[in-house]
OpenMM code with the backbone's topology and positions (N, CA, C; nanometers):
from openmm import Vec3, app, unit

residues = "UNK UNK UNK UNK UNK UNK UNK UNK UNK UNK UNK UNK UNK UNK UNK UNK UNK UNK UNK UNK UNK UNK UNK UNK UNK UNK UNK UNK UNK UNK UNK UNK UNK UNK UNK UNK UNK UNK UNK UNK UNK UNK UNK UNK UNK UNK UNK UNK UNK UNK UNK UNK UNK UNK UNK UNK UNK UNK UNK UNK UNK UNK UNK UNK UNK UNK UNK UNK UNK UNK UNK UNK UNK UNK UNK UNK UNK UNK UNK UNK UNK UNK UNK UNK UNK UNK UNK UNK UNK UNK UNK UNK UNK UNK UNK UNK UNK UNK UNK UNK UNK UNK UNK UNK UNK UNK UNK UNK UNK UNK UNK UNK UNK UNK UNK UNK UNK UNK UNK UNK UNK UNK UNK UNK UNK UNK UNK UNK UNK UNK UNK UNK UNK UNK UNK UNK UNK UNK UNK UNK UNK UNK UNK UNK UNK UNK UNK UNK UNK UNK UNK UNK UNK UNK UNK UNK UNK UNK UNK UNK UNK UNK UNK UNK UNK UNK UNK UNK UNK UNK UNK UNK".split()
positions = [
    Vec3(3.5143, -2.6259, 2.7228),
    Vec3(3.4760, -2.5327, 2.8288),
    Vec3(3.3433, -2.4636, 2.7966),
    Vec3(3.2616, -2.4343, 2.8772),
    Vec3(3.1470, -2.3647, 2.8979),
    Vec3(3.1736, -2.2266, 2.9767),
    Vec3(3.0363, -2.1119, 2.9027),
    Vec3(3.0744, -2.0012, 2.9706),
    Vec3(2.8928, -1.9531, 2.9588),
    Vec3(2.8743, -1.8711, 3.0658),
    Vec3(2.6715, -1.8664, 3.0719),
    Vec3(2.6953, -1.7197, 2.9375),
    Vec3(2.5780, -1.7523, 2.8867),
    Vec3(2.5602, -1.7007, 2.7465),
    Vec3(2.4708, -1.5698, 2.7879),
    Vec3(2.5784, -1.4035, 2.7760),
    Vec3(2.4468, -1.3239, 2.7748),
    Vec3(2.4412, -1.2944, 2.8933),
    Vec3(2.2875, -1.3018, 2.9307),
    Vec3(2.1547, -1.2600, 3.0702),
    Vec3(2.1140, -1.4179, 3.0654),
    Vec3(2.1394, -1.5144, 3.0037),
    Vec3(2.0620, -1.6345, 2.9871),
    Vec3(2.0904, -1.7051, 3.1000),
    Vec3(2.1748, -1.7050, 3.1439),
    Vec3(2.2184, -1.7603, 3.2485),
    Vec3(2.2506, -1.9224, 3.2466),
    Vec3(2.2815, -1.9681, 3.1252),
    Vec3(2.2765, -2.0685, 3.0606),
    Vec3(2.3966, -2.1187, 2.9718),
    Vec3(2.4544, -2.2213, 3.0466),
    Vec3(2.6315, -2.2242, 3.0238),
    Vec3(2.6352, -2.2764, 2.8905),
    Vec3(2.7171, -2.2494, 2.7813),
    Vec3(2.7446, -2.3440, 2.6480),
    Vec3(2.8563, -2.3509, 2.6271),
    Vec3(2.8623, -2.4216, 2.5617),
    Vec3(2.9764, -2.4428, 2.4929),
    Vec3(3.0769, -2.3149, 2.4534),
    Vec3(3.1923, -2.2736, 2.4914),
    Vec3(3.2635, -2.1549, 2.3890),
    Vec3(3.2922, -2.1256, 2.2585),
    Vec3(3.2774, -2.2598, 2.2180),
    Vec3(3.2857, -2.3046, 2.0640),
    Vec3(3.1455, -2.3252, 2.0220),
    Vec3(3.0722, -2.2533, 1.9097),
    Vec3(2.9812, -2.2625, 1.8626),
    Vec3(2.9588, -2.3071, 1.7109),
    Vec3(2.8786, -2.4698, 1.7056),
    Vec3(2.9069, -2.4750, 1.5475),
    Vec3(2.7951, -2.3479, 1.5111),
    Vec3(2.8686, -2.2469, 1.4382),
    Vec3(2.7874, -2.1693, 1.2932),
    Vec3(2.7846, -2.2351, 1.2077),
    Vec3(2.6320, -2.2650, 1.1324),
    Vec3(2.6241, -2.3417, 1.0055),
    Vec3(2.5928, -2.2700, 0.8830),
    Vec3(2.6984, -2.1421, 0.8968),
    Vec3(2.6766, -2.0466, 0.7336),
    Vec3(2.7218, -2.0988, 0.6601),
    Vec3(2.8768, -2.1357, 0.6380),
    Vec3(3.0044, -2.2038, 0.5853),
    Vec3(2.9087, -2.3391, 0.4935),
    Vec3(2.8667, -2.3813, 0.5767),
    Vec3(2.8312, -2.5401, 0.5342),
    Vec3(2.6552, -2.5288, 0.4382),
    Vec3(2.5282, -2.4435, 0.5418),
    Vec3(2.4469, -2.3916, 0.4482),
    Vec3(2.4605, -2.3308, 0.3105),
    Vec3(2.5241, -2.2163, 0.3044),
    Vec3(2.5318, -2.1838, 0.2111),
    Vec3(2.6176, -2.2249, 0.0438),
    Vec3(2.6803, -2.3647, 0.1375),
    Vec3(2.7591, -2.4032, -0.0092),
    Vec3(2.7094, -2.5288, -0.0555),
    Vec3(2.6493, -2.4606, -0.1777),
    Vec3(2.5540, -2.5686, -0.2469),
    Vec3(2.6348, -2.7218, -0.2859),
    Vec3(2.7477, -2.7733, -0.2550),
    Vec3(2.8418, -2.8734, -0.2644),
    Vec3(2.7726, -2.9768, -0.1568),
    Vec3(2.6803, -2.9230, -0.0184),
    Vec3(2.6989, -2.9873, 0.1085),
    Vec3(2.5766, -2.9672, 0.0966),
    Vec3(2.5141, -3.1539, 0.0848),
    Vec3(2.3703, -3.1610, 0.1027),
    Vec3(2.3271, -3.1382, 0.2840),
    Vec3(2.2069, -3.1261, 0.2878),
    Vec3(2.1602, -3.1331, 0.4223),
    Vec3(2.2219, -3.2448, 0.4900),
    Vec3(2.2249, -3.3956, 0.4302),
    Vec3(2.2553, -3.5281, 0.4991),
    Vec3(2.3821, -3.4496, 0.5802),
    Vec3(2.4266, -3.4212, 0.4358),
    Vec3(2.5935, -3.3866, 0.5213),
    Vec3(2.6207, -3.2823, 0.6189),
    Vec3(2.5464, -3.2029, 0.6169),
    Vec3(2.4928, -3.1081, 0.7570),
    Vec3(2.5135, -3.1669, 0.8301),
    Vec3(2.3796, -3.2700, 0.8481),
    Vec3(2.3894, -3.3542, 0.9769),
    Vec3(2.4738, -3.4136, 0.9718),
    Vec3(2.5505, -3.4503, 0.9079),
    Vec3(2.6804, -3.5585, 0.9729),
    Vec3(2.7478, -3.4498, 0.9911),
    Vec3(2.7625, -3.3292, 1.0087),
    Vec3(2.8820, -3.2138, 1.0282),
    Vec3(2.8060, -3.1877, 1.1791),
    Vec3(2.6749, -3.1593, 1.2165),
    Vec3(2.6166, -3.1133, 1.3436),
    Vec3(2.6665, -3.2671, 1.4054),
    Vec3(2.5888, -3.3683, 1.3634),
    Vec3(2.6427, -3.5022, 1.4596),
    Vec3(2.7882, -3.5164, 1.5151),
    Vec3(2.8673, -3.4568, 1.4384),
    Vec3(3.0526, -3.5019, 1.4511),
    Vec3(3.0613, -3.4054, 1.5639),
    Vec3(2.9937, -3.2811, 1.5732),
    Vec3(3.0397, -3.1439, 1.6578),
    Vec3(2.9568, -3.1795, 1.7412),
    Vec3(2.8339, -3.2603, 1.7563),
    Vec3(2.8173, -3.2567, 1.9416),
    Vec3(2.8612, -3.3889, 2.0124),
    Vec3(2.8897, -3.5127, 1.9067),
    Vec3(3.0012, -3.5859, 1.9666),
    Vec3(3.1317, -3.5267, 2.0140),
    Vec3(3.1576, -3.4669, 2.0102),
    Vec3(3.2889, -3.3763, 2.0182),
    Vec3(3.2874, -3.2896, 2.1470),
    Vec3(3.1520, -3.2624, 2.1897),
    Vec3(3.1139, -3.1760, 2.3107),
    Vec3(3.0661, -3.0759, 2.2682),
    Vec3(3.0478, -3.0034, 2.1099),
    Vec3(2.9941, -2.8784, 2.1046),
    Vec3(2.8727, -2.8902, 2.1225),
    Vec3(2.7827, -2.8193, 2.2153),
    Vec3(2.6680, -2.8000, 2.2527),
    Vec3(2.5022, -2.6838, 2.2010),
    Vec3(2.6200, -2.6189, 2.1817),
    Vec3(2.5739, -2.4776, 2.1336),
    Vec3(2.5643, -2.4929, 1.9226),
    Vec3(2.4243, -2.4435, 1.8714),
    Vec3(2.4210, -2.4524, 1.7511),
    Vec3(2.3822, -2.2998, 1.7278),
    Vec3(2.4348, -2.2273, 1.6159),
    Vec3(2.4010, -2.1375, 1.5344),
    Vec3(2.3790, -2.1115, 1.3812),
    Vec3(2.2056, -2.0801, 1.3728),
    Vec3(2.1591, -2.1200, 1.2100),
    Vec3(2.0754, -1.9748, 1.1610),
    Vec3(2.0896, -1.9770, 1.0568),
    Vec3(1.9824, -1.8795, 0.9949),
    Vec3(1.8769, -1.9356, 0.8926),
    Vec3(1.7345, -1.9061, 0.8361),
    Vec3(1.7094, -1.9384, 0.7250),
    Vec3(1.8295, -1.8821, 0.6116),
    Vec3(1.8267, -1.7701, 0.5712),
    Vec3(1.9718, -1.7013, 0.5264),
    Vec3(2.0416, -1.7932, 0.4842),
    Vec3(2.0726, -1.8813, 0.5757),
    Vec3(2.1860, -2.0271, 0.5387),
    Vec3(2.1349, -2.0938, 0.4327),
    Vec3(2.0827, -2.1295, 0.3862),
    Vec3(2.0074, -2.1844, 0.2614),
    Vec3(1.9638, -2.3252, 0.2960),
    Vec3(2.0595, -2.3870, 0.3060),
    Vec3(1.9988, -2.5653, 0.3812),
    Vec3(2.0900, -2.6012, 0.4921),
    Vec3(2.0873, -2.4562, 0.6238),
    Vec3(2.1580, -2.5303, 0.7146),
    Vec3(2.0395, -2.5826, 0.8236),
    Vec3(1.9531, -2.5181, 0.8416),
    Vec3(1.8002, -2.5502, 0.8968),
    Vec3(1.7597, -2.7166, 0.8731),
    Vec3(1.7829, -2.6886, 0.7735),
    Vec3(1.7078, -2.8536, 0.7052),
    Vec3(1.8176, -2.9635, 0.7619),
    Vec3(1.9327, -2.9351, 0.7718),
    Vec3(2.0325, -3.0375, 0.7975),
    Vec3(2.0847, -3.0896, 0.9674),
    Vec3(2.0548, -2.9721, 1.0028),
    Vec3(2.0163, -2.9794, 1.1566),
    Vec3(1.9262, -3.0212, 1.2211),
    Vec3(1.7992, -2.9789, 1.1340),
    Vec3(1.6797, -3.0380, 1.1773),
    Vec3(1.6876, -3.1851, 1.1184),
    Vec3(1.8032, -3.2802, 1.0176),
    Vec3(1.7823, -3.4052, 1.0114),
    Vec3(1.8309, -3.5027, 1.1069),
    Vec3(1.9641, -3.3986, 1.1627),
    Vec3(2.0267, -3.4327, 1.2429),
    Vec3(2.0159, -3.4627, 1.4441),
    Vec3(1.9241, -3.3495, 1.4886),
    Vec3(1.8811, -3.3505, 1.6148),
    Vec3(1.8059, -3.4522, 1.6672),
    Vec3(1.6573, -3.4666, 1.6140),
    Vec3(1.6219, -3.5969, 1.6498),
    Vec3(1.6146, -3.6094, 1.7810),
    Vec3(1.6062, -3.7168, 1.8760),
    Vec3(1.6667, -3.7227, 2.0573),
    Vec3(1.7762, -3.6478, 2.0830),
    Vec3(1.8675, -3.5593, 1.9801),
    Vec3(1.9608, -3.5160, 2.0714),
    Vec3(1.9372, -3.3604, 2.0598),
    Vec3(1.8359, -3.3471, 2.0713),
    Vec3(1.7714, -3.1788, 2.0638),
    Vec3(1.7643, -3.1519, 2.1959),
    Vec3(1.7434, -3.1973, 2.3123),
    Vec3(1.7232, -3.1698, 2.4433),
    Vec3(1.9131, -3.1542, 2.4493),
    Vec3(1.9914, -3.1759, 2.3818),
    Vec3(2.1426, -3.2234, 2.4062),
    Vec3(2.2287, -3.0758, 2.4005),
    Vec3(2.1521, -3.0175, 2.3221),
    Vec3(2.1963, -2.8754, 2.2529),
    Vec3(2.1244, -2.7130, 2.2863),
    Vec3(2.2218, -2.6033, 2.2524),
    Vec3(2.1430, -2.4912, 2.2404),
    Vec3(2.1454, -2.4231, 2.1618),
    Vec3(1.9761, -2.4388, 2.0899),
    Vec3(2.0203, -2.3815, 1.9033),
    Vec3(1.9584, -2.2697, 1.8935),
    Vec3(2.0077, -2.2307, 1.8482),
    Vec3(1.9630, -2.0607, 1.7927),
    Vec3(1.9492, -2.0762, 1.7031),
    Vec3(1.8629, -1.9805, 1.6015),
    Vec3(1.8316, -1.8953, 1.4741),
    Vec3(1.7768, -1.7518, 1.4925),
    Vec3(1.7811, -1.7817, 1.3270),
    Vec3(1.7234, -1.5879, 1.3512),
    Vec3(1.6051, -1.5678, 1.2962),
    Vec3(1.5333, -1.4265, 1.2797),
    Vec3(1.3962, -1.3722, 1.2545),
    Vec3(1.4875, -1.2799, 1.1935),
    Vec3(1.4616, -1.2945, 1.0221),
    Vec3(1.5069, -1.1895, 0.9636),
    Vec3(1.3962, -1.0852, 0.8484),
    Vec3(1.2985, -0.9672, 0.9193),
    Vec3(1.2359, -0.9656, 0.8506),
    Vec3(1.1601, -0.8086, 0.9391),
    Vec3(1.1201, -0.7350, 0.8265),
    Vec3(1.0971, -0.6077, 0.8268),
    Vec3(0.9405, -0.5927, 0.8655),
    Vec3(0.8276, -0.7066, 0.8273),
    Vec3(0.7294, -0.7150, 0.9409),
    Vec3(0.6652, -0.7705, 0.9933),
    Vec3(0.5834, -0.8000, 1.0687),
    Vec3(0.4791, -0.9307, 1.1501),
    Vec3(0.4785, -1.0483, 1.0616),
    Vec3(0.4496, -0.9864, 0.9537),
    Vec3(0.4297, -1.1558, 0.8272),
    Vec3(0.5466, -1.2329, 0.7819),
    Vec3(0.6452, -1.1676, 0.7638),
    Vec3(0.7600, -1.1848, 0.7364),
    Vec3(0.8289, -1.2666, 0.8549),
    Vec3(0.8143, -1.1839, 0.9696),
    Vec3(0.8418, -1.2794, 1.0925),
    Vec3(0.7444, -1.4138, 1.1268),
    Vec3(0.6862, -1.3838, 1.1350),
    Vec3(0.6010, -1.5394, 1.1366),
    Vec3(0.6093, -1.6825, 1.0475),
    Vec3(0.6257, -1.6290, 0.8539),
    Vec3(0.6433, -1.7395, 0.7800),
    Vec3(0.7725, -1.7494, 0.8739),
    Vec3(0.8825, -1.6975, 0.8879),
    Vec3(1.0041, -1.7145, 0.8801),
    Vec3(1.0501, -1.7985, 1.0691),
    Vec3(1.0076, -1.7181, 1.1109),
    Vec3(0.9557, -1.8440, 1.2471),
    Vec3(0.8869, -1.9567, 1.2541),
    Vec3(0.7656, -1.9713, 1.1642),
    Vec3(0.6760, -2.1109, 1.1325),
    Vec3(0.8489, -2.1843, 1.0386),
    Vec3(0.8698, -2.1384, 0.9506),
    Vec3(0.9567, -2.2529, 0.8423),
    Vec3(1.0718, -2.2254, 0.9193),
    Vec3(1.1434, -2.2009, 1.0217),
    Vec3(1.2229, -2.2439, 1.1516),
    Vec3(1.1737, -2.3688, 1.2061),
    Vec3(1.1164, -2.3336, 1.2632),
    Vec3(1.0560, -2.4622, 1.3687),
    Vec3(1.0376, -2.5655, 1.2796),
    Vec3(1.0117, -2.5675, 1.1599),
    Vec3(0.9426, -2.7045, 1.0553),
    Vec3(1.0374, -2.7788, 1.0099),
    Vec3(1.1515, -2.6694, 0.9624),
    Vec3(1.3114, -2.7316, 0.9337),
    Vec3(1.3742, -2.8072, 1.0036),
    Vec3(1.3610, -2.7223, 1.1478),
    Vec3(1.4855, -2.7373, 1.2507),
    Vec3(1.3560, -2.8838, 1.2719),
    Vec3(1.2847, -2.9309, 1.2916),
    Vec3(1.1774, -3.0300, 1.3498),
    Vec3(1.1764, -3.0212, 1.4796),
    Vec3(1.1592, -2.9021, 1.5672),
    Vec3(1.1497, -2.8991, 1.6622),
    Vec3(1.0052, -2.7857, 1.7224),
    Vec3(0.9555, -2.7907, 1.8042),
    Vec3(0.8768, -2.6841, 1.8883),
    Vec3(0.8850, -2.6187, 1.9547),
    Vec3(1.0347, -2.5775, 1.9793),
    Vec3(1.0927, -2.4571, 2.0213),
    Vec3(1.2078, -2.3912, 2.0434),
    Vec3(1.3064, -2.3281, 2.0429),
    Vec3(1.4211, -2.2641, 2.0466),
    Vec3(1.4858, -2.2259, 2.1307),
    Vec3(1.6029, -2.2693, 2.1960),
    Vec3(1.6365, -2.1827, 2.3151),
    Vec3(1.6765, -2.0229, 2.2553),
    Vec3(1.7309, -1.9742, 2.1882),
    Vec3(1.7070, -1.8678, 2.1221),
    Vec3(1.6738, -1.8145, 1.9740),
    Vec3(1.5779, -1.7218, 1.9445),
    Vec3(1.5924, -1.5990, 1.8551),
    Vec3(1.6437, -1.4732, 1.8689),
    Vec3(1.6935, -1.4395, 1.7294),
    Vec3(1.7747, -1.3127, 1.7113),
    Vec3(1.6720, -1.2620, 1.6264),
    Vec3(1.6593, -1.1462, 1.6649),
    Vec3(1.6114, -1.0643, 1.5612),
    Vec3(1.6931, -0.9899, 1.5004),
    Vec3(1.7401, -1.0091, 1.3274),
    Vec3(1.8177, -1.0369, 1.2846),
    Vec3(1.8753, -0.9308, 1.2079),
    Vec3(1.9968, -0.8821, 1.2181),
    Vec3(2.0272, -0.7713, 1.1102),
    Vec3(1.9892, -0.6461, 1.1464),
    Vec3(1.9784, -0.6462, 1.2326),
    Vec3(1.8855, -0.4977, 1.2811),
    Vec3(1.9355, -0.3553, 1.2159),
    Vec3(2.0988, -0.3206, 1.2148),
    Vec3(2.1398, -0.2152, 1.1389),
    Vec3(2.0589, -0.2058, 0.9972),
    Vec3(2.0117, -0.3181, 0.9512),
    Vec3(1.9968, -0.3308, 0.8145),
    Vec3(1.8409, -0.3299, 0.7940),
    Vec3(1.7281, -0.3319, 0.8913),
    Vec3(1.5848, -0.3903, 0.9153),
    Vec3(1.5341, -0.1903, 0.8751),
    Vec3(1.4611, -0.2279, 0.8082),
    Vec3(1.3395, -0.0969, 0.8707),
    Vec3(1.2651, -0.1234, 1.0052),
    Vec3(1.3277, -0.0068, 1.0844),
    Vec3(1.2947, -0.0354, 1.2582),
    Vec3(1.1425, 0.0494, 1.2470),
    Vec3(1.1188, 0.1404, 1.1424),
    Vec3(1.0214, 0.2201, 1.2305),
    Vec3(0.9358, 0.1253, 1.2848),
    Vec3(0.8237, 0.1540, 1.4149),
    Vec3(0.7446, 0.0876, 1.4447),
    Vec3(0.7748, -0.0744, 1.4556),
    Vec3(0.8875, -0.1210, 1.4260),
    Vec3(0.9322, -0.2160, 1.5160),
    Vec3(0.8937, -0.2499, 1.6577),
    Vec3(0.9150, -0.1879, 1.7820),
    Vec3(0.8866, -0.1838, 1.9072),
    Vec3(0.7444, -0.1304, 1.9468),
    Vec3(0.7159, -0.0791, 1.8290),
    Vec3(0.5316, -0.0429, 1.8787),
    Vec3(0.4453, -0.1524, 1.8719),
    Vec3(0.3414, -0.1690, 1.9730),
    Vec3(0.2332, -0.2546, 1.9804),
    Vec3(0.1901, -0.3211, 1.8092),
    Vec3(0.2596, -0.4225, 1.8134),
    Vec3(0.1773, -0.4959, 1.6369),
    Vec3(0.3218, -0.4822, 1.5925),
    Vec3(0.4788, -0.4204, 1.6219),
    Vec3(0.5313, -0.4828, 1.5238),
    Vec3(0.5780, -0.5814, 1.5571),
    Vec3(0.7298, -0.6040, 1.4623),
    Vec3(0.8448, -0.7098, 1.5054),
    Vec3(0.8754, -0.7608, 1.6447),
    Vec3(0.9497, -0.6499, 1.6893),
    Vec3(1.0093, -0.6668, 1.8173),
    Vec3(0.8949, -0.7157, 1.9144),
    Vec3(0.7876, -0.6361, 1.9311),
    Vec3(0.6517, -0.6868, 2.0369),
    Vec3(0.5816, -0.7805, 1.9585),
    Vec3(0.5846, -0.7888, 1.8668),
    Vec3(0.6067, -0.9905, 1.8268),
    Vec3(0.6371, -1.0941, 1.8594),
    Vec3(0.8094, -1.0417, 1.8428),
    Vec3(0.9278, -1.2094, 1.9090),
    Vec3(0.8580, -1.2105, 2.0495),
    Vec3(0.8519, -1.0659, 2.1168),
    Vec3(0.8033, -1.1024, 2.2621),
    Vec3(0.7311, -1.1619, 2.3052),
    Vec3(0.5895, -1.1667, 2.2077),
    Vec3(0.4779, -1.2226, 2.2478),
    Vec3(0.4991, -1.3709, 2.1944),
    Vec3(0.6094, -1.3875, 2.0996),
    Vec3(0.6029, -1.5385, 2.0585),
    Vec3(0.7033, -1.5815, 2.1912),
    Vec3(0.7977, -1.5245, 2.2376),
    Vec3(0.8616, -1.5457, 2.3652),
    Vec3(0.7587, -1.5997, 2.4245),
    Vec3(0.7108, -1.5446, 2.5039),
    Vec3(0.5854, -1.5409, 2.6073),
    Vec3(0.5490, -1.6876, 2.5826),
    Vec3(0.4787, -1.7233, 2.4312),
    Vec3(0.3900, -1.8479, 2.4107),
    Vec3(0.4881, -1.9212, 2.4046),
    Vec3(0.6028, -1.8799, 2.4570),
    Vec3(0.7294, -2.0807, 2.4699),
    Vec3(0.7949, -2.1255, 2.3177),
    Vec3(0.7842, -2.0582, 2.2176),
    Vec3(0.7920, -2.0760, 2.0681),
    Vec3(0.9744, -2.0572, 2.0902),
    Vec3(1.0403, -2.0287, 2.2008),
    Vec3(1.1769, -1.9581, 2.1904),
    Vec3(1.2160, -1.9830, 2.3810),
    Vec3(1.2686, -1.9781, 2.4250),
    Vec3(1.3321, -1.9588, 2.5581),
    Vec3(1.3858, -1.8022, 2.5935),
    Vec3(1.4353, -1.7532, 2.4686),
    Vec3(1.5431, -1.6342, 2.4595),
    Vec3(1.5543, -1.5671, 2.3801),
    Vec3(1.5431, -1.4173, 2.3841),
    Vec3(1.5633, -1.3269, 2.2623),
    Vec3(1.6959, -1.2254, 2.2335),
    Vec3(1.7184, -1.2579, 2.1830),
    Vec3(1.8214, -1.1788, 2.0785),
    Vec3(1.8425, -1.0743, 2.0194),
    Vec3(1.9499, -0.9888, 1.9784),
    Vec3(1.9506, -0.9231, 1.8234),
    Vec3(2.0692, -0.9390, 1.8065),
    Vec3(2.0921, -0.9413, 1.6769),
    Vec3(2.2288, -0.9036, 1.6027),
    Vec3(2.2280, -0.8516, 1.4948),
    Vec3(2.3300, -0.7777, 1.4825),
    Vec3(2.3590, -0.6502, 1.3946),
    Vec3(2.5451, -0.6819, 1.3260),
    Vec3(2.5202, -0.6236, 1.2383),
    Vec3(2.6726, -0.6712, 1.1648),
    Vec3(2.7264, -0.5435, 1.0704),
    Vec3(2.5918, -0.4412, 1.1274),
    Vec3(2.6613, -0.2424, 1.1408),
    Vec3(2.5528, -0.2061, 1.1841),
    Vec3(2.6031, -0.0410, 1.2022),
    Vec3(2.4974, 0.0359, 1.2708),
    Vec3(2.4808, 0.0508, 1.4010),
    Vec3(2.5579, -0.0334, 1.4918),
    Vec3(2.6037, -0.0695, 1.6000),
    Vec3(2.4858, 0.0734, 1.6961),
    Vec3(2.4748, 0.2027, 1.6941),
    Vec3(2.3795, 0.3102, 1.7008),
    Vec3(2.2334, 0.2536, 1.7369),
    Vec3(2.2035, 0.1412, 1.6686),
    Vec3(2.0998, 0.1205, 1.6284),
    Vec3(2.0457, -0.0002, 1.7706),
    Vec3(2.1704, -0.0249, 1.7989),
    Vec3(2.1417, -0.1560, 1.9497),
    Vec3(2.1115, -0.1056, 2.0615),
    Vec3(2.1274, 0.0002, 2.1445),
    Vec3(2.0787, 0.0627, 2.2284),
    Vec3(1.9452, 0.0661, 2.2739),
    Vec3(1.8889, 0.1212, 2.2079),
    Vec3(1.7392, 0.0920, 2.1813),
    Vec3(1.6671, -0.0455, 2.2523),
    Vec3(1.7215, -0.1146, 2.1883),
    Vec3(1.6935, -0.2495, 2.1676),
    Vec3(1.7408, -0.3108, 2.3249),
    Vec3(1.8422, -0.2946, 2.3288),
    Vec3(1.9156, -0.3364, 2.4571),
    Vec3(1.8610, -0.2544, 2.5881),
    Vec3(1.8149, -0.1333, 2.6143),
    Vec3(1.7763, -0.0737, 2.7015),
    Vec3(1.6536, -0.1219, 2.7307),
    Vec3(1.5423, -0.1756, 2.6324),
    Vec3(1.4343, -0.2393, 2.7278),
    Vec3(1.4086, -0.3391, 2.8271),
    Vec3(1.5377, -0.3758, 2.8632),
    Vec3(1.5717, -0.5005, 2.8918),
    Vec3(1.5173, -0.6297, 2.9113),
    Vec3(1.4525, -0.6586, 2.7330),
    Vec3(1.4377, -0.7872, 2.7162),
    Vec3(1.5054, -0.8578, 2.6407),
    Vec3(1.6427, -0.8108, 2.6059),
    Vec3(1.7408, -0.8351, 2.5038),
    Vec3(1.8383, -0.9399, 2.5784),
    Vec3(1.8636, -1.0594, 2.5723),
    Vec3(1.8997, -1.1757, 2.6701),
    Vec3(2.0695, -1.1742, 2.6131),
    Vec3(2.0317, -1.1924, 2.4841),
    Vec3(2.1463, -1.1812, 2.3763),
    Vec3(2.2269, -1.0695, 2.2830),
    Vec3(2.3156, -1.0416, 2.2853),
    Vec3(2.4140, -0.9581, 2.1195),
    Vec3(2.5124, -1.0593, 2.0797),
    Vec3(2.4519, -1.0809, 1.9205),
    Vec3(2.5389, -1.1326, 1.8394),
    Vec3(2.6058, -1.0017, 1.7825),
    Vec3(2.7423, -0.9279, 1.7275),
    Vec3(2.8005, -0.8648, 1.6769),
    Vec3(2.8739, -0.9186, 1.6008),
    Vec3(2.9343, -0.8913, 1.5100),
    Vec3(3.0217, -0.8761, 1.4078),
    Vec3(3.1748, -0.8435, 1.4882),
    Vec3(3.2394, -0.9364, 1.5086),
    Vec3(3.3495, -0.8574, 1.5623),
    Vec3(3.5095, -0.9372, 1.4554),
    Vec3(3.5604, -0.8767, 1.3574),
    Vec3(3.6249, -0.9267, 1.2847),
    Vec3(3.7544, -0.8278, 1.2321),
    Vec3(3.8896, -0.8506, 1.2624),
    Vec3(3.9925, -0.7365, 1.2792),
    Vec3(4.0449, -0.7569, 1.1157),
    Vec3(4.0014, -0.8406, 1.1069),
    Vec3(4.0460, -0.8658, 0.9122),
    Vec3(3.9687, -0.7811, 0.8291),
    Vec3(3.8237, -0.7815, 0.8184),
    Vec3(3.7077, -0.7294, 0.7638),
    Vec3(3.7257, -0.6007, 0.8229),
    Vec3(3.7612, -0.5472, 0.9046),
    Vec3(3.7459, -0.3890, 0.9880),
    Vec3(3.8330, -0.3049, 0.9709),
] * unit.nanometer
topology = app.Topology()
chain = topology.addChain("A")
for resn in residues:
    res = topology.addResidue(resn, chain)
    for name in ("N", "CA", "C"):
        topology.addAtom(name, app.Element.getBySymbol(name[0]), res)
């Protein structure tokens, strides 16, 4: 089943492969990424979710997509406190994933980011926008995993398409 994601207006999958589990455990080469992304969109999952963060889930996705990148809707994140930080980290996105553009970014962690001047002319946030703008992304994001205080902001300008949250009754 599909449900439109957000403001995106853009149906996916309900089931989303996250590739933390599989990035981050140094047991699971990239190959095997991709044979874990390949098995899940044979399957119908449509929808991908990656971070650099993940350690080699980028790389394994990006071995894996290939022609079936038009097939999917992949996200990552921008995890990074300023312009430079966001940029390597958006350039080595796109290089991993082997693609030229994203249906979404998150700007990432936000409870956890130094916001000052974030949203002012030259930082982060009026960054992703302007990399929005140049087609580098389809869709922008944030997610936060505390601080929850801290999304408002963010969400009231209304260029926020996406919220990833933390929502977990075990952990809480």
């Amino acid at each position: 089943p599909t449900r439109v994601l957000g403001k995106t207006k853009v149906p996916v999958t309900t089931i989303t492969l996250g590739t933390a589990p599989c990035g981050l455990c140094p047991k699971i080469p990239p190959k095997q990424i991709a044979d874990i992304v390949n098995e899940a969109i044979d399957r119908g999952i449509t929808s991908l979710d990656t971070a650099p963060a993940y350690i080699q889930s980028e790389e394994g996705i990006g071995l894996a997509l290939g022609k079936r990148r038009k097939d999917v809707f992949l996200a990552t994140k921008v995890l990074a406190n300023t312009v430079e930080e966001a940029e390597k980290s958006l350039a080595k996105s796109l290089e991993l994933l082997k693609t030229d553009y994203l249906d979404l970014v998150y700007y990432h962690s936000i409870g956890s980011r130094k916001l000052e001047g974030t949203m002012e002319p030259g930082g982060v946030f009026d960054w992703l926008l302007k990399q929005k703008k140049a087609g580098k992304f389809r869709f922008l994001g944030i997610s936060g995993h505390q601080k929850p205080g801290r999304f408002p902001q963010f969400l009231e300008t209304g260029d926020v398409e996406v919220l990833l949250t933390v929502i977990n009754f075990v952990d809480r």
